[in-house]
C-alpha positions as CSV (number, residue, x, y, z in Angstrom):
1,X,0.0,0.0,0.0
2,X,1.6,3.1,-1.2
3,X,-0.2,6.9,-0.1
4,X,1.5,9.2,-1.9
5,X,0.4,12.7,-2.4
6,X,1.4,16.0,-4.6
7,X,2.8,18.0,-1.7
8,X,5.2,20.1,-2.3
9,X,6.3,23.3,-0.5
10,X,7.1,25.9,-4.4
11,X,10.2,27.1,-2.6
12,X,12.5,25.0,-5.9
13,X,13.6,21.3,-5.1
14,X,17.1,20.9,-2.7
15,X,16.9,16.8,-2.9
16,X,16.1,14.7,-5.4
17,X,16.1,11.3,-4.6
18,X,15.7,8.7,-7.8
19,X,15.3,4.8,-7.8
20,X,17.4,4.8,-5.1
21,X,18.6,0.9,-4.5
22,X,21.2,0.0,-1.8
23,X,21.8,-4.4,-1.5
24,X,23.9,-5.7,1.1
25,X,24.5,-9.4,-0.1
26,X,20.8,-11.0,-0.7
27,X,19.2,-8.4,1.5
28,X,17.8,-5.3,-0.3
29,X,17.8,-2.7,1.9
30,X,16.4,0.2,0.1
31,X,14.4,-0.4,-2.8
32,X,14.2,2.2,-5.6
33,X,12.9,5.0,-3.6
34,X,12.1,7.9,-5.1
35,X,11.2,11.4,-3.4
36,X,11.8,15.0,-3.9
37,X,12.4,18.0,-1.0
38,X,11.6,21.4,-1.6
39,X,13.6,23.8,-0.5
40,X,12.7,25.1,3.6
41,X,10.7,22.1,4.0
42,X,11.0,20.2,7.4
43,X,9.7,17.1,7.0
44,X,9.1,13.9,8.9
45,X,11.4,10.4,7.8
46,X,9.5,7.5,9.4
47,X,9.8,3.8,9.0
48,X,10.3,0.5,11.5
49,X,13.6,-0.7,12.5
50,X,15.4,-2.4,9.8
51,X,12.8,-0.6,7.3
52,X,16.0,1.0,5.2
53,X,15.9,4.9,7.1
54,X,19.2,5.1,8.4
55,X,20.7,3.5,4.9
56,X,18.9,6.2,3.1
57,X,20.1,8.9,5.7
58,X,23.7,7.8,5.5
59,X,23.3,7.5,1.5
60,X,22.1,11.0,1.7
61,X,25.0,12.6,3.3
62,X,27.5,10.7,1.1
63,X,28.4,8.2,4.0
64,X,27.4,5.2,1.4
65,X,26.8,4.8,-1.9
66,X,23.8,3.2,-4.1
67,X,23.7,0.4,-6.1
68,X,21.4,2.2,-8.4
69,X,19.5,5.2,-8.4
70,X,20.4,9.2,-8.1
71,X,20.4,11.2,-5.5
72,X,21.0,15.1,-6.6
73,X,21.2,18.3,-3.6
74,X,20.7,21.3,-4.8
75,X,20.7,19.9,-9.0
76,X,24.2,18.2,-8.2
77,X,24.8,14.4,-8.2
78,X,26.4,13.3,-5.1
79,X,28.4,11.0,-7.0
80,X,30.1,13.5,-9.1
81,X,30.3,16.4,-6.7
82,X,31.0,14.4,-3.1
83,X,33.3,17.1,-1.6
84,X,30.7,20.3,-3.1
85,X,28.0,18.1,-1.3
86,X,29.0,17.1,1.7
87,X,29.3,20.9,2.4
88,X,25.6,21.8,1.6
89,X,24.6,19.0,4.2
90,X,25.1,19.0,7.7
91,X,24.2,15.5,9.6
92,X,23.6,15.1,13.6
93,X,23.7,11.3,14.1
94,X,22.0,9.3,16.6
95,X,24.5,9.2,18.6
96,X,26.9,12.5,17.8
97,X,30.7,11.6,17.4
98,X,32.0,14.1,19.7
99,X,35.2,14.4,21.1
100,X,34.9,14.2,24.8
101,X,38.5,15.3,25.7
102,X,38.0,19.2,23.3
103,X,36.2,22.0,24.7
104,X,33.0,22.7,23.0
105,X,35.2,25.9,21.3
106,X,37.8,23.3,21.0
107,X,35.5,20.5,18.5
108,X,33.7,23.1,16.8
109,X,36.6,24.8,15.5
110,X,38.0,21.3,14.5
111,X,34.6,20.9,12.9
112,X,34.8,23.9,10.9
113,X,38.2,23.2,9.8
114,X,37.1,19.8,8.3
115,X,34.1,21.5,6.4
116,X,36.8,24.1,5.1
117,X,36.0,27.4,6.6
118,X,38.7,30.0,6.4
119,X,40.2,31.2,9.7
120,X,39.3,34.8,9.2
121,X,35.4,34.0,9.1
122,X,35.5,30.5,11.7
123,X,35.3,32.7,14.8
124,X,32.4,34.6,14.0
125,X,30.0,31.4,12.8
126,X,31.2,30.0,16.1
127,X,29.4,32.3,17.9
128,X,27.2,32.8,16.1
129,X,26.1,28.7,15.9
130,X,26.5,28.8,19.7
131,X,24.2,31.9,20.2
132,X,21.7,29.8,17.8
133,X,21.9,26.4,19.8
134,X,22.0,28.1,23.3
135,X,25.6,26.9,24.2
136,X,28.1,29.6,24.6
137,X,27.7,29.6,28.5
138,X,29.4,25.9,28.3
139,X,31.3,27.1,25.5
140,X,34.9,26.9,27.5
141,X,34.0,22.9,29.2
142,X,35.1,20.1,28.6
143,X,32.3,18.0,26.7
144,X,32.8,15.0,28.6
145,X,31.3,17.2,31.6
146,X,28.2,17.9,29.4
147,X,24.9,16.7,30.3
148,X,23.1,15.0,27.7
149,X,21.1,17.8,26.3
150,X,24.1,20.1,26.0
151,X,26.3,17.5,23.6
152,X,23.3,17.0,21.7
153,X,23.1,20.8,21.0
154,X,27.2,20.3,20.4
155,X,25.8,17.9,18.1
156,X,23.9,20.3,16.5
157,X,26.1,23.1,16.2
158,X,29.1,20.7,14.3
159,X,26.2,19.7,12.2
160,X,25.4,23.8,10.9
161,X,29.1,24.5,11.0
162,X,29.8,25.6,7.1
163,X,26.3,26.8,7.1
164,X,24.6,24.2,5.0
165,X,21.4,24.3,3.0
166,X,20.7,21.0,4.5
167,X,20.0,19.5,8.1
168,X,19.4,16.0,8.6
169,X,18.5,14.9,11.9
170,X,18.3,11.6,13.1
171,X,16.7,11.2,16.4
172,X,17.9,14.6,17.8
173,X,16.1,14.3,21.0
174,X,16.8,10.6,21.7
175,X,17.8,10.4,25.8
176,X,16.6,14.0,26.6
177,X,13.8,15.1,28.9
178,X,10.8,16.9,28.8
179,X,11.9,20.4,29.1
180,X,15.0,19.3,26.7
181,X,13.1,17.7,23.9
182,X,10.9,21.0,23.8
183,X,14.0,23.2,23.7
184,X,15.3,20.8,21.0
185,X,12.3,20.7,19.3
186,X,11.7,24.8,19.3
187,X,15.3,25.2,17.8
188,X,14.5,23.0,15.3
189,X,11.4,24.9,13.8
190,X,13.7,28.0,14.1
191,X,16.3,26.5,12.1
192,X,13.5,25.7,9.5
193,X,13.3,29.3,8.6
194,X,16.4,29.0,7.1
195,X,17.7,25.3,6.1
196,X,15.5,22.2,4.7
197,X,15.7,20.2,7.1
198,X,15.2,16.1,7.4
199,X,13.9,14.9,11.0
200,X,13.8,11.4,11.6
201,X,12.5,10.5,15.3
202,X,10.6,7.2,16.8
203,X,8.7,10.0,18.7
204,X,5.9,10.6,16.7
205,X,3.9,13.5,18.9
206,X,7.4,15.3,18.1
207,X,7.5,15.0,14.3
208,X,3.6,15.8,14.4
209,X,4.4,19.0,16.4
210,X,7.5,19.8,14.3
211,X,6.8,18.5,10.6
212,X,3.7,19.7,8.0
213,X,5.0,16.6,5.7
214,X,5.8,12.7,6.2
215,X,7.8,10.1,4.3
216,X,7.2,6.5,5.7
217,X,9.8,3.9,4.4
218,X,9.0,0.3,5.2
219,X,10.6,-2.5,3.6
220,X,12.7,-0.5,1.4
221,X,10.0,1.1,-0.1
222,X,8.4,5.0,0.3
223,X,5.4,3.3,1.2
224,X,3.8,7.7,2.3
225,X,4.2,10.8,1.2
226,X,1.8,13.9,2.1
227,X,0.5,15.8,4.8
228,X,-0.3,13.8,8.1
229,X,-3.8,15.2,7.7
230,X,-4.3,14.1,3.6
231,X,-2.7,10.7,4.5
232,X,-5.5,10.3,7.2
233,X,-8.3,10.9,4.8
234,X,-7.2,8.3,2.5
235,X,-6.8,5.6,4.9
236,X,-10.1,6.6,6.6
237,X,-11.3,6.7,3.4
238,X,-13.1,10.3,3.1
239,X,-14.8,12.7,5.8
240,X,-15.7,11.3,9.6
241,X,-17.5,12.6,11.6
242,X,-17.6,11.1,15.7
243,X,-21.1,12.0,17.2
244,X,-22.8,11.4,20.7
245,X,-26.5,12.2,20.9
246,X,-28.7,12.2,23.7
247,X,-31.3,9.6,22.0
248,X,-31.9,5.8,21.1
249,X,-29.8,4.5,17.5
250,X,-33.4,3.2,15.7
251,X,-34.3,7.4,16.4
252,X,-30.7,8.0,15.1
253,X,-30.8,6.2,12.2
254,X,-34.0,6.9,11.4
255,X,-33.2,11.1,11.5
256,X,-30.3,10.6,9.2
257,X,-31.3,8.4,6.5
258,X,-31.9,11.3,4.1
259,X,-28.5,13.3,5.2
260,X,-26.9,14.3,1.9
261,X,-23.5,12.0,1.3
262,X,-23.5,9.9,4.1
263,X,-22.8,6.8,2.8
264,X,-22.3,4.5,5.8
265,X,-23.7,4.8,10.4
266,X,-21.7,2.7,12.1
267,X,-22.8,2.6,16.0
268,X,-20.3,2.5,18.6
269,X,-20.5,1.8,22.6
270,X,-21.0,4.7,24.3
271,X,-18.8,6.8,27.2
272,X,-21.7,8.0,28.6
273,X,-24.6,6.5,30.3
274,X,-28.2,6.7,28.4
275,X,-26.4,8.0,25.1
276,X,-25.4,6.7,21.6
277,X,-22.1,7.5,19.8
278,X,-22.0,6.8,15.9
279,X,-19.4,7.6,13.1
280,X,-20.8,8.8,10.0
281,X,-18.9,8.3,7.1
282,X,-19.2,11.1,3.6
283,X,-19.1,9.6,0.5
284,X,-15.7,11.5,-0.7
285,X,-14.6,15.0,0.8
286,X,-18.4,16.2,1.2
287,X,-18.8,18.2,4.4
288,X,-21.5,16.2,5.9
289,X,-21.7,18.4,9.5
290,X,-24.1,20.9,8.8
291,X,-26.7,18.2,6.9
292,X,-26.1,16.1,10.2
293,X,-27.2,19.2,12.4
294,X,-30.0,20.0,10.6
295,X,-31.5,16.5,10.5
296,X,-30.7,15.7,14.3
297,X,-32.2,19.1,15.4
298,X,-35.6,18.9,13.1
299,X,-35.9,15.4,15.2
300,X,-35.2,17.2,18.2
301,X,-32.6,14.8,19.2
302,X,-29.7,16.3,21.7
303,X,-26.0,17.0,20.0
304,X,-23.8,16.4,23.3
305,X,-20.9,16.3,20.8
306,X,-19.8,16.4,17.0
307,X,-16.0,16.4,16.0
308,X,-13.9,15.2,12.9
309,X,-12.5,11.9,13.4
310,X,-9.1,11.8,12.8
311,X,-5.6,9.7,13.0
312,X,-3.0,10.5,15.3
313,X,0.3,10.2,13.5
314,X,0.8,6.4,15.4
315,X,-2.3,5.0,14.3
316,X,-1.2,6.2,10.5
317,X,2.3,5.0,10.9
318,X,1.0,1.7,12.4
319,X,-1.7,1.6,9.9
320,X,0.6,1.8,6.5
321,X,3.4,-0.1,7.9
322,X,1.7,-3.2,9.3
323,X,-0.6,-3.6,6.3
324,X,2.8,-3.2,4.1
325,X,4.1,-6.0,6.5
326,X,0.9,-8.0,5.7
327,X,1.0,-7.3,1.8
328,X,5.0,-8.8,1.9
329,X,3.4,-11.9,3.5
């Protein structure tokens, strides 16, 4: 099952992903993927463990290569342009490979002499970078005395040294708490302003909160692509609406039958004593809400509530990639 939508942002395409393939012996790992990124996007890479993420990730920022396929940033091939790449992208692993012995001055000026930034200009993107993450007040300690929030901004700031177009961010607030992953999770909407970004995360109420669009891998395959809202719709397969009424279903049914578009009333067990709850599915996108007023309050029957039914970003992830899973089977 493959939900994939025309989403796309009109700010000019920074990734271009094509047939991407990546085999490790027998096993195919990623299997021809294709997606595009617009430029100042931030958008949400799901999939399972063992699904093929990290593989595209690290295929993305030039740490592997493809069997087959393209992948261009910014119009350029990473195969032909590695070293022009790999300074438009900056990467924040799981698990940031920090030196624990340097300063946090110390690594991000070794940082900024790998990416190639002249000596003249590396002080003032220091600061700047640390100003950004929130980290000059640790700026002189060691980063083995860092607690874990503070290396993963270090983390952060080697991964915007050289000022890249691209961020990719794989499971940036992994270990942190509350008040840390909404920190993390503020800096990186702020960083949207100004860089495409890539956030991968097994925290889904964090990618809801952060991201307007979602890729699901599973198996290999971009199984998703769109909106978490549009990719709702199709699985619930058009407009939903949740109602409890203060009345009997035969009184229910019988007040609805002629609603406009509804196509299916499907009674549920009630939270509330002496009511009924229903779902009542639109044929389509047709906005059955008003219809439903009108015919519940010419049969005088109670509204004690009316809402949209809609997936959380779990039950969309769980929904694509278990009936993926199943599909394999």
């Amino acid at each position: 099952m493959s939900l994939r939508g025309g989403f796309a942002s009109g700010g000019g395409t920074v990734i271009e992903v094509t047939n991407l393939v990546r085999r490790y012996g027998p096993h195919l790992a990623v299997d021809h993927a294709s997606f595009k990124i617009e430029k100042g996007e931030i958008v949400g890479f799901l999939g399972p463990n063992g699904a093929g993420k990290s593989t595209t990730m690290n295929i993305l920022t030039g740490y592997l290569s493809s069997n087959e396929g393209t992948v261009k940033i910014d119009d350029q091939d990473i195969l032909e342009y590695p070293t022009e790449i790999k300074r438009k992208i900056g990467y924040l692993p799981e698990n940031p490979p920090l030196y624990l012995d340097m300063t946090v001055k110390e690594f991000l000026s070794f940082a900024g002499e790998i990416k190639g930034i002249l000596p003249r200009e590396k002080k003032e993107k220091m600061n700047q970078i640390m100003e950004t993450v929130g980290i000059q007040d640790v700026s002189k300690r060691l980063i083995k005395n860092l607690s874990k929030g503070y290396r993963q901004r270090v983390g952060l700031a080697q991964a915007m040294i050289g000022d890249p177009q691209v961020l990719i961010l794989d499971e940036p607030t992994a270990g942190l708490d509350p008040k840390q992953i909404l920190e993390i999770r503020d800096l990186i909407i702020e960083l949207g302003k100004d860089h495409t970004v890539i956030l991968s995360s097994h925290i889904l109420p964090e990618v809801s909160a952060v991201c307007r669009r979602i890729l699901i891998i599973n198996n290999g395959r971009i199984v998703a692509d769109d909106t978490p809202e549009n990719l709702a719709k199709r699985i619930l397969g058009g407009s939903h609406i949740h109602l409890r009424v203060d009345a009997a279903e035969p009184a229910v049914s019988k007040a609805l039958k002629e609603v406009p578009f509804l196509e299916k009333l499907e009674f549920r067990e009630s939270q509330e004593a002496g009511t009924v709850e229903a779902i009542a599915e639109a044929s389509g996108d047709a906005d059955i809400r008003r219809g439903l007023s009108k015919a519940l309050s010419d049969a005088e029957i109670p509204i004690l509530m009316m809402r949209s039914l809609d997936l959380s970003l779990e039950e969309i992830f769980l929904n694509l990639t278990t009936k993926e899973d199943g599909e394999e089977k």
